[in-house]
LODREN-540982 format. One line per field, with one value per residue (C-alpha): residue number from 1; x, y, z. Coordinates in nm, 3 decimals. Example, Ala and Ser with C-alpha at 12.3 -4.5 7.8 and 13.67 -1.06 7.14 Angstrom:
<nodes>
i [1/2]
xx [1.230/1.367]
yy [-0.450/-0.106]
zz [0.780/0.714]
</nodes>
This chain:
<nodes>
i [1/2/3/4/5/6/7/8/9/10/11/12/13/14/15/16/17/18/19/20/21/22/23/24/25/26/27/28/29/30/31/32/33/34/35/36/37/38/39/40/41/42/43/44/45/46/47/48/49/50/51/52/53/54/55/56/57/58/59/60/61/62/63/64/65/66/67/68/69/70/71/72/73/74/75/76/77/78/79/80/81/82/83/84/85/86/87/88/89/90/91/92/93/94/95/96/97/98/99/100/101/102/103/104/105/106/107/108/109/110/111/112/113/114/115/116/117/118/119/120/121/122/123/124/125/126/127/128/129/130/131/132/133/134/135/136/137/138/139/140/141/142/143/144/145/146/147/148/149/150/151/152/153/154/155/156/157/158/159/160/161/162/163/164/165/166/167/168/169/170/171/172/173/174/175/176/177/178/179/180/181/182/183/184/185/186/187/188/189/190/191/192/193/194/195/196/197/198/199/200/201/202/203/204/205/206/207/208/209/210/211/212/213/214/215/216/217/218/219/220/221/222/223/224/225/226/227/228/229/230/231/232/233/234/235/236/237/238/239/240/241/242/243/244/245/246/247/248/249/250/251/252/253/254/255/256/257/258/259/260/261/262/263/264/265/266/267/268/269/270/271/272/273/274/275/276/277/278/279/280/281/282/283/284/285/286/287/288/289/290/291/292/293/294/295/296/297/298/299/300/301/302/303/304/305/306/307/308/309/310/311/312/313/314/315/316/317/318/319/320/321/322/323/324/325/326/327/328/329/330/331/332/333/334/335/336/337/338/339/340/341/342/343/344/345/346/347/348/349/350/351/352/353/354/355/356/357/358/359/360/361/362/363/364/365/366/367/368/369/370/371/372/373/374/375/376/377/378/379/380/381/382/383/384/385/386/387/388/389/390/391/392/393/394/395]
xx [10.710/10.919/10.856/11.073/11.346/11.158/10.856/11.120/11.190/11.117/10.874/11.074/11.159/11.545/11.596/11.925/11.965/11.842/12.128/12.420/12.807/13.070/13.273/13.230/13.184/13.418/13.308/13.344/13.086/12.806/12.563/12.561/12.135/12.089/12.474/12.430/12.586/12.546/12.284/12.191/12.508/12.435/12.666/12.562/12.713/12.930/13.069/12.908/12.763/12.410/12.171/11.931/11.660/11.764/11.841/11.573/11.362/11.583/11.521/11.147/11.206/11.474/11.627/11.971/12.260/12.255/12.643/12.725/12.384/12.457/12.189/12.054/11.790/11.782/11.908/12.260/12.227/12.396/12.474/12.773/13.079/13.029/13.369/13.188/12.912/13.120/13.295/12.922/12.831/13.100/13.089/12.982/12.659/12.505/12.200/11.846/11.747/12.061/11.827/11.657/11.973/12.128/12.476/12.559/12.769/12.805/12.862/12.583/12.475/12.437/12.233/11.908/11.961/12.083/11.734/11.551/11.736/11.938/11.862/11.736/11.493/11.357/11.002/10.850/10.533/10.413/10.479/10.109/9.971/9.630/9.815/9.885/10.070/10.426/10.687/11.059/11.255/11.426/11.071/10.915/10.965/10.839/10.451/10.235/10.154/9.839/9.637/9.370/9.361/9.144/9.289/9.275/9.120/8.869/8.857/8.825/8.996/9.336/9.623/9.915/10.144/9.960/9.931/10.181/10.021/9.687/9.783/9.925/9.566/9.320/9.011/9.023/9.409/9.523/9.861/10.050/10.132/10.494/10.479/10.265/10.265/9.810/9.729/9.454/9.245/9.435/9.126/9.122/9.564/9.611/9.352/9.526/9.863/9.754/9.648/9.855/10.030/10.343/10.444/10.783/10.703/10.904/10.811/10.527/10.770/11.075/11.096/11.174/11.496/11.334/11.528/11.273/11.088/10.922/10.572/10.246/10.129/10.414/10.414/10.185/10.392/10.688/10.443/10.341/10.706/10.898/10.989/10.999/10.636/10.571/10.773/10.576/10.385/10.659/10.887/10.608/10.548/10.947/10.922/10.641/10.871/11.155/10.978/10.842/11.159/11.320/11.041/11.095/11.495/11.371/11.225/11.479/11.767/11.539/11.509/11.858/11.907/11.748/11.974/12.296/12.293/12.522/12.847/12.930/13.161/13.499/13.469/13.741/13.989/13.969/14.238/14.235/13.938/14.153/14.072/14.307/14.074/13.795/13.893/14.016/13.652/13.494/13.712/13.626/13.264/13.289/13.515/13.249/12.929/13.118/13.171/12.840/12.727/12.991/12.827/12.518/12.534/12.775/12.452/12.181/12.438/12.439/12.103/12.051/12.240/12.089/11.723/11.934/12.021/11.707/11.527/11.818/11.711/11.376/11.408/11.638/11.366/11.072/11.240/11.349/10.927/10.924/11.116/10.989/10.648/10.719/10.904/10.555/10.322/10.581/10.587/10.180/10.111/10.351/10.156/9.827/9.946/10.019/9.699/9.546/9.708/9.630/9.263/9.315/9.457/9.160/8.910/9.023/9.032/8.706/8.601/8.757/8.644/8.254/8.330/8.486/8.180/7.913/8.092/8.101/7.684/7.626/7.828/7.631/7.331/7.378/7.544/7.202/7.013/7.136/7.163/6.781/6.698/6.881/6.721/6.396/6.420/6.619/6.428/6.120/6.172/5.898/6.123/6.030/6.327/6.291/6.323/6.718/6.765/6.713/6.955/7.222/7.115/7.147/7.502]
yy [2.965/3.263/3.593/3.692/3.974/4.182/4.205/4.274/4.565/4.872/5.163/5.394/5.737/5.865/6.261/6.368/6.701/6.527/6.238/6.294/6.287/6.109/6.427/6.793/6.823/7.060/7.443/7.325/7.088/7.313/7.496/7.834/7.872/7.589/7.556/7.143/6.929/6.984/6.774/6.695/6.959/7.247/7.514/7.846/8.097/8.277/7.944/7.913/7.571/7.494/7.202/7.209/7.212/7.548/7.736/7.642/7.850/8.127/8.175/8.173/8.481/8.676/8.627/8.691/8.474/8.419/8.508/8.835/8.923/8.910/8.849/8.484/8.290/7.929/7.889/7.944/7.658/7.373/7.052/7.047/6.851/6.514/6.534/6.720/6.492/6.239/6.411/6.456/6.100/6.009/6.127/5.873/5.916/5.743/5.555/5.762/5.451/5.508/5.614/5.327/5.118/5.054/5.146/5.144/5.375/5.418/5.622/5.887/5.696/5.365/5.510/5.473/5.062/5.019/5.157/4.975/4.648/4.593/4.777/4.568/4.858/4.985/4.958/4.676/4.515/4.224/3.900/3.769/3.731/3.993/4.203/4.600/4.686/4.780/4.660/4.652/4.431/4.206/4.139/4.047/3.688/3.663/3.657/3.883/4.096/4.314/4.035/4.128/3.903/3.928/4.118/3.862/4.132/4.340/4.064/4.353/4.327/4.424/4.415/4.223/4.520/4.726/4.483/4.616/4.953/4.823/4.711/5.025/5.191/4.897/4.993/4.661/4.704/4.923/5.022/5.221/5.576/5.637/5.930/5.855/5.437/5.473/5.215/5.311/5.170/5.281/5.555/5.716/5.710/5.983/6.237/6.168/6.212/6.599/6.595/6.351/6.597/6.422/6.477/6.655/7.020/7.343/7.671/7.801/8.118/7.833/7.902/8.285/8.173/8.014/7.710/7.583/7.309/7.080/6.883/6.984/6.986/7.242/7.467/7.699/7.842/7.924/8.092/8.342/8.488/8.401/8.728/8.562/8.500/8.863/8.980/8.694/9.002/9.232/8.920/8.805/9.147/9.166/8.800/8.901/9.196/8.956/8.731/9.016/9.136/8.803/8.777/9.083/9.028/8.699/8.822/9.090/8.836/8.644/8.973/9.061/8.658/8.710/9.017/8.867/8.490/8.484/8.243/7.921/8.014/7.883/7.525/7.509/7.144/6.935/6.935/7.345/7.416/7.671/8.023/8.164/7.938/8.063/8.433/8.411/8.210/8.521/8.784/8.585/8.636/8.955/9.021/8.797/9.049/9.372/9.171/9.196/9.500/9.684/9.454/9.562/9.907/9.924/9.794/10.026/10.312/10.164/10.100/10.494/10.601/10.398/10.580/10.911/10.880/10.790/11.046/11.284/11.134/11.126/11.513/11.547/11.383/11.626/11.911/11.757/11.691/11.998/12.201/11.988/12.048/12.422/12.436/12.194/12.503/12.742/12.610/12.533/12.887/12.975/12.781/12.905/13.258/13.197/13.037/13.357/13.564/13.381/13.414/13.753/13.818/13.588/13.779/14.127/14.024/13.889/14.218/14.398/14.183/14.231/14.619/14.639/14.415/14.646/14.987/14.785/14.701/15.117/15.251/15.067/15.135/15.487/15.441/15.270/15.499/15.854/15.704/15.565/15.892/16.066/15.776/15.859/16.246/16.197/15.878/15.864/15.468/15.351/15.103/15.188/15.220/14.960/14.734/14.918/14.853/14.448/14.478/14.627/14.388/14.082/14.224]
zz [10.513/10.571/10.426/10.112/10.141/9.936/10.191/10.508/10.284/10.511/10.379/10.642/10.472/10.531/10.599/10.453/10.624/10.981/10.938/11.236/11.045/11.252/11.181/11.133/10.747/10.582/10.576/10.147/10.200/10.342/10.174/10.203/10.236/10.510/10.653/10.585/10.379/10.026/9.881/9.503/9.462/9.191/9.046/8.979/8.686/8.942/9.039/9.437/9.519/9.687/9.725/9.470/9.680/9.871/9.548/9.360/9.651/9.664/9.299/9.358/9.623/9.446/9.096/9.245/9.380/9.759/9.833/9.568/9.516/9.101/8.886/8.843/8.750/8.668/8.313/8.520/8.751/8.633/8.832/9.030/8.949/9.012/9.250/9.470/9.453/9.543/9.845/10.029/9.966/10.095/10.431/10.760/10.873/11.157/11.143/11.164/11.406/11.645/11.958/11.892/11.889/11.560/11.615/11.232/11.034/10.680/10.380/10.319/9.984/10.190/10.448/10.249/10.151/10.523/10.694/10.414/10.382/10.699/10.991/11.233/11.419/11.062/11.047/10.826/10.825/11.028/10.911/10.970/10.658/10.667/10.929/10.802/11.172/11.197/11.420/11.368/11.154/11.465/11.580/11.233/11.276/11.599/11.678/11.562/11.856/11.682/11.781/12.039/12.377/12.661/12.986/13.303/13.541/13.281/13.043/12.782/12.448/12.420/12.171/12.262/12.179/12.463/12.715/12.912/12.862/12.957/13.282/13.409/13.322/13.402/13.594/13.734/13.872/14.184/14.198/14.468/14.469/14.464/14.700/14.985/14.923/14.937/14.722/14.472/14.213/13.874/13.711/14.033/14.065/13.806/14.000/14.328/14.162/14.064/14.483/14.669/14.955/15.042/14.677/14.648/14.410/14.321/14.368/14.200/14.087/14.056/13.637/13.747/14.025/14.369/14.387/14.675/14.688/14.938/15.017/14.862/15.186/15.319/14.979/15.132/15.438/15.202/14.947/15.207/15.238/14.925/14.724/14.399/14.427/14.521/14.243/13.967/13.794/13.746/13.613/13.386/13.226/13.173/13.038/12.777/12.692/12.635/12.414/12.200/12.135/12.111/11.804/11.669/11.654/11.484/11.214/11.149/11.163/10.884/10.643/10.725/10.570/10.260/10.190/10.309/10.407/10.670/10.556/10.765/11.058/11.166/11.303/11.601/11.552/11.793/12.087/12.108/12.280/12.530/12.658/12.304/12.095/12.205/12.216/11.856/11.785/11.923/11.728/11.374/11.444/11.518/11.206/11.020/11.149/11.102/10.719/10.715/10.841/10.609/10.300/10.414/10.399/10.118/9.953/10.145/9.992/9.652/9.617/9.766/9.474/9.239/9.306/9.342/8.952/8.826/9.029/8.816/8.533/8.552/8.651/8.318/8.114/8.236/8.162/7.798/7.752/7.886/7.619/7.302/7.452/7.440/7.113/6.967/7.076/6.926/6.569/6.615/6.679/6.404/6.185/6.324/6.249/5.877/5.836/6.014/5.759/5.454/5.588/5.646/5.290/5.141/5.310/5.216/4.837/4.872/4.959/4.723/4.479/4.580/4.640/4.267/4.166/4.311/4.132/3.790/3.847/3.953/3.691/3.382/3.526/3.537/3.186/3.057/3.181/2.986/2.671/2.709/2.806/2.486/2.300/2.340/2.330/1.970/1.802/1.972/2.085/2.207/2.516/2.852/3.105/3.276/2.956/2.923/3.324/3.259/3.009/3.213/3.493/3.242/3.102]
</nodes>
């Protein structure tokens, strides 16, 4: 019985931004983050386009837009027209399985039911019932080859699939080395290989210019006088020193994309691909960096006078604390003199008041005192003095 449709279907996943186009897409059609086609197209409040995808993770670095630098976030993404939509899914894309040999081309939006429905070198499982391998759709009805056989010179186990595999690495099998024609049993072919001295090598210094190269065997004569060998260390440090900087201009051409993504460049037509084409290629690129640099520093010097005004302003607001501070501890020691004063005044009229006291007590004591004294000399009352000083006392 053979297999349904639905279980040829292929479980093979399809890249978007990997696909090849037929033609260069329109500079329209790219996105301005990753320079491919747009895909799942959104629109932002300042009206620039981007896949959704590459936006979404701009947003999550910087709440600003990727081409003005204006303030975004992403209540102001909105999907794209569905005409430009459209215009990407339109365009012809080869098949993901083209070095494999499908030769199909389609619209982007077929690609995905092609490589799952059609394509004859998608992956799909094996027709075997019980069998989880893989093998491509033209081979599914054929038979299954993740059975395991037994190899005619090890008689060890070995998966049809492999076979051919098997016997190039047999321990059983001797095969003949391609360089000296020594035939040798196949484990011990690989170590001769890394040995075998009429084998035909470069120049141990050949990645830094020596174009030489001649038998293992008659390597060492030409090592003994080639200057790119004598000059290996002083190349290799220069090398390292390359690669540093190549690294370091990396990641400064990466920070130098987060502040100002670099916009897609001039694709040249086809048919003008002359010295003036290519000169007038070169000048737009330069126009397009010294774009850039300008932009650049036009923000560098606005930012600069950004933290120039606040600095101003925070300078401004000191010296405002400053003054209402000062003009605080003016009216609080104005206040703490008056209530100095009013102490002052309190106190004094305390004292008067126990000074006036006092002479009121000493003069009706002295008072008391005559007229008990007259009293007695006159009347002959029989009081004691003392009884007329409690009476003053009690008055």
């Amino acid at each position: 019985m053979a297999p349904s449709r639905s279980s040829r279907n292929s479980l093979q996943s399809v890249d978007l931004r990997a696909l090849d186009y037929l033609t260069s897409p329109s500079a329209n059609l790219l996105c301005p983050i990753c320079h491919a086609p747009l895909i799942t197209p959104v629109q932002t409040r300042c009206l620039h386009t981007f896949c959704s995808a590459c936006i979404s993770l701009s947003l999550e670095r910087s709440l600003t837009c990727p081409v003005d630098r204006k303030p975004l976030n992403h209540d102001d993404v909105t999907p794209a027209p569905i005409m430009i939509a459209n215009l990407v899914n339109d365009l012809m894309v080869l098949c993901p399985n083209r070095e494999k040999g499908c030769t199909t081309s389609c619209a982007r939006w077929l690609v995905e039911s092609h490589v799952r429905e059609d394509c004859e070198y998608a992956t799909v499982k094996c027709a075997k019932e019980g069998c989880d391998g893989l093998v491509e759709r033209r081979e599914a009805d054929r038979e299954c080859v993740h059975e395991e056989v037994e190899c005619a010179f090890c008689e060890g186990p070995v998966r049809k699939l492999d076979i051919e595999l098997h016997y190039g690495e047999c321990p059983k099998l001797s095969s003949d080395c391609r360089h000296c024609s020594k035939s040798f049993l196949n484990p011990e072919l690989a170590a001769h290989k890394l040995i075998c001295p009429d084998e035909v090598i470069d120049c141990a210094a050949s990645h830094f210019g020596c174009s030489h190269s001649s038998r293992r065997s008659e390597l060492d004569e030409h090592l003994t006088h080639c200057h790119f060998v004598a000059l290996t260390p002083i190349l290799q440090l220069h090398t390292e020193r390359i690669e540093t900087l190549e690294l370091e201009n990396k990641a400064i051409r990466q920070k130098l994309d987060l502040l100002v993504p670099p916009r897609p460049l001039p694709t040249p037509l086809s048919g003008t691909s002359n010295s003036n084409d290519s000169s007038s290629l070169g000048r737009d690129m330069t126009s397009e960096m010294q774009d850039y640099t300008y932009h650049l520093y036009s923000e560098y010097e606005q930012l600069r006078s950004d933290v120039e005004r606040l600095n101003a302003q925070v300078r401004e607001l000191d010296v405002k604390q400053d003054m209402v501070r000062f003009s605080e501890g003016l009216r609080y020691n104005e206040e703490m003199a008056g209530v100095r004063a009013a102490i002052n005044g309190l106190r004094m009229q305390l004292h008067w008041l126990v000074a006036n006291r006092r002479e009121g007590v000493t003069a009706g004591a002295g008072a008391g005192a005559a007229r008990s004294v007259a009293g007695s000399s006159a009347g002959g009352d029989g009081r004691r003095m003392s009884d007329s000083a409690r009476q003053v006392v009690k008055l």
